[in-house]
N, C-alpha and C positions, 0 to 999 in steps of 0.2 A: 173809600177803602177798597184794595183791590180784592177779586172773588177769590182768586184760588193763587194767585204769586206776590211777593215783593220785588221790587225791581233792585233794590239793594239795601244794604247798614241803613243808611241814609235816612230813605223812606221808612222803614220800619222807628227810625227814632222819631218821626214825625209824625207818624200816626198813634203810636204811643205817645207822645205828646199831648196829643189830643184826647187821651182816654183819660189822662192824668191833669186834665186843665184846673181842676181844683186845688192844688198843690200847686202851683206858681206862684212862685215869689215868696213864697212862705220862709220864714228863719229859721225856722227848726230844720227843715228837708234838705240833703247828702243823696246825692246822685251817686252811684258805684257801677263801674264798668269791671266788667270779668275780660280781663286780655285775653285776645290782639280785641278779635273782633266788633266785642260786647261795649269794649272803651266807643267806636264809631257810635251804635247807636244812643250809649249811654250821651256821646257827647251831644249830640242833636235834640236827644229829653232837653239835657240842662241849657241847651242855649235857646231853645222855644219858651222852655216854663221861667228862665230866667233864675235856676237853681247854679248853688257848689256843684262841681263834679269832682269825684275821688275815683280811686282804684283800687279794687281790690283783690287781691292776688292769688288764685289759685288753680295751680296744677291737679288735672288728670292721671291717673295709674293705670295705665296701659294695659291688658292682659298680652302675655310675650309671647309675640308674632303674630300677634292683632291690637295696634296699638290703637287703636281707633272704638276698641272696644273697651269702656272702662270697666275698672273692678274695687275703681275705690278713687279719693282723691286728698289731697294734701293741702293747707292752709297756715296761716300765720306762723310763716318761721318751720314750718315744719311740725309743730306744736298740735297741729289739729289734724287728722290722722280718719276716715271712715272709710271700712272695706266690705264690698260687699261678701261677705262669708259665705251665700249659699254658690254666688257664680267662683268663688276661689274653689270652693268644692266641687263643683259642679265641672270645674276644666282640671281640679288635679293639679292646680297652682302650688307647689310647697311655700311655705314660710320664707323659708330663704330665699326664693324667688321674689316674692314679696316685696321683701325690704330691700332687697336689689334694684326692683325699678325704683319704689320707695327712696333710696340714695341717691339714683339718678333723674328723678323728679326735685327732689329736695335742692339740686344745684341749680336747678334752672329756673326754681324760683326763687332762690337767692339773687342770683345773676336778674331777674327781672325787677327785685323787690329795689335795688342798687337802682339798675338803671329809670326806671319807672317812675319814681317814687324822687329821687335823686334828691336826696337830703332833707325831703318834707316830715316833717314830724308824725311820729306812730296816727294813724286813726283814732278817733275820739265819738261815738257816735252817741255818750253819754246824752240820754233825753230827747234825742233825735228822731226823727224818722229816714227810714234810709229805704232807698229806690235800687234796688240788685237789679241789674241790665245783664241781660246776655245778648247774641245776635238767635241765638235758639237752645233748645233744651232738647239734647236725645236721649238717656238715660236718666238725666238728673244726678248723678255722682259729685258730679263738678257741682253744683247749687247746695246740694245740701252739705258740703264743706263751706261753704259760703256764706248760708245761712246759721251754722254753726258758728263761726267769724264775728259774724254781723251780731246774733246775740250774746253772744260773748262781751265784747264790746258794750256793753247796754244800749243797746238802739231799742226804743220806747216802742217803735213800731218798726213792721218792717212787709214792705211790699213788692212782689217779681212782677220785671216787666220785662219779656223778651216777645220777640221777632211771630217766630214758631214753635211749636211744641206739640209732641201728638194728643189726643182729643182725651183720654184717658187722664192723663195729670194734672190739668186744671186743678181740675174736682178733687185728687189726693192731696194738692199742694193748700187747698184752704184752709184744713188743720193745723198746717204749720204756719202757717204765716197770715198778715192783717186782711193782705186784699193781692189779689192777682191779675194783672193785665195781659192780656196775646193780642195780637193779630191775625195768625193765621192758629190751626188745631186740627189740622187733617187727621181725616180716618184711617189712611193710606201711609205712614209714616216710615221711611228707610234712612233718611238723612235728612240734616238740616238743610244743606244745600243742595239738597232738590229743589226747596222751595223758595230759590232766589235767582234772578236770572244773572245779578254779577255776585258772584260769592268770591270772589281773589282774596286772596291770604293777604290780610292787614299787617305789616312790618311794623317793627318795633319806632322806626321811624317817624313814622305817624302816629302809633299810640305817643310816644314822648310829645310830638308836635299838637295832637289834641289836648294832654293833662299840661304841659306847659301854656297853652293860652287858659286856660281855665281852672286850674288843681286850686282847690277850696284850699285857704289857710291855714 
């Protein structure tokens, strides 16, 4: 395991692999990648442990003119909806600004839910356990739409495994959920991709080319 970097997606799904070796092969377990990224490492879990792998889709909510900074995120169709209220307060966000980016999130995960997904029947995770991959966790906005998602769905259990994540959210995320995996948890935390030495923006290209050799049935 490396001390303080990942060398890329890749790696991180293969050492996560490894954390998760007791769930291989299992029938019940649905592997879930959170696009672009998360698909990469999610796919490296499932083809180590010899799991399904799915997708599952959800957009970020931007704060306007700091998109990089969430303030909420959006899930299944649009349907699942969490905002952080005290940073919307907190920057003077109006409502209508809101559901402004809100409408223009909503397209893009239309547009992804089409292409991604491309004619595979709704998620089923009834009884299941289900493995939520990201390539990292900065906020958590994005995950706990997800997790939302995910138990919605009836997933029986449900366990995160991403990449990096700062050293603080472990330990909040075990309330929510069965069991948590990291690899890295620095103290030091500014971005995800500090902590990878190839972080390049995964295209839609290769998310489609990952879930088509492998999208669970």
């Amino acid at each position: 395991m490396p001390s303080d970097r990942l060398r890329d997606r890749e790696q991180a799904g293969r050492l996560l692999a490894a954390q998760l070796r007791d769930l291989a092969g299992r029938t019940d377990v649905t592997v879930l990648g959170l696009p672009r990224g998360g698909v990469v490492v999610a796919a490296a879990i499932a083809r180590e442990l010899r799991l399904p792998l799915d997708v599952l889709i959800v957009r970020k909510l931007g704060v306007p003119g700091q998109p990089e900074l969430a303030m909420g995120a959006i899930a299944d169709h649009g349907r699942v909806r969490l905002v952080n209220e005290q940073l919307q307060h907190a920057l003077a966000i109006s409502d209508e600004e809101l559901d402004r980016v809100t409408a223009e999130e909503a397209l893009e995960l239309e547009r992804r839910e089409q292409m991604y997904r491309n004619g595979k029947p709704p998620l089923d995770l009834r009884d299941r356990t289900a493995i939520v991959v990201d390539d990292g966790i900065a906020t958590g906005a994005t995950l706990m739409a997800a997790l939302a998602v995910v138990r919605g769905l009836g997933a029986r259990q449900v366990v995160v495994a991403t990449g990096v994540a700062p050293s603080e959210l472990p330990e909040s995320l075990r309330t929510l959920v069965d069991r948590v995996e990291f690899v890295l948890t620095p103290q030091r935390f500014e971005g995800v991709g500090d902590w990878y030495d190839d972080f390049r923006q995964t295209t839609d290209d290769e998310v489609c080319a990952l879930l088509n050799d492998s999208m669970a049935p």
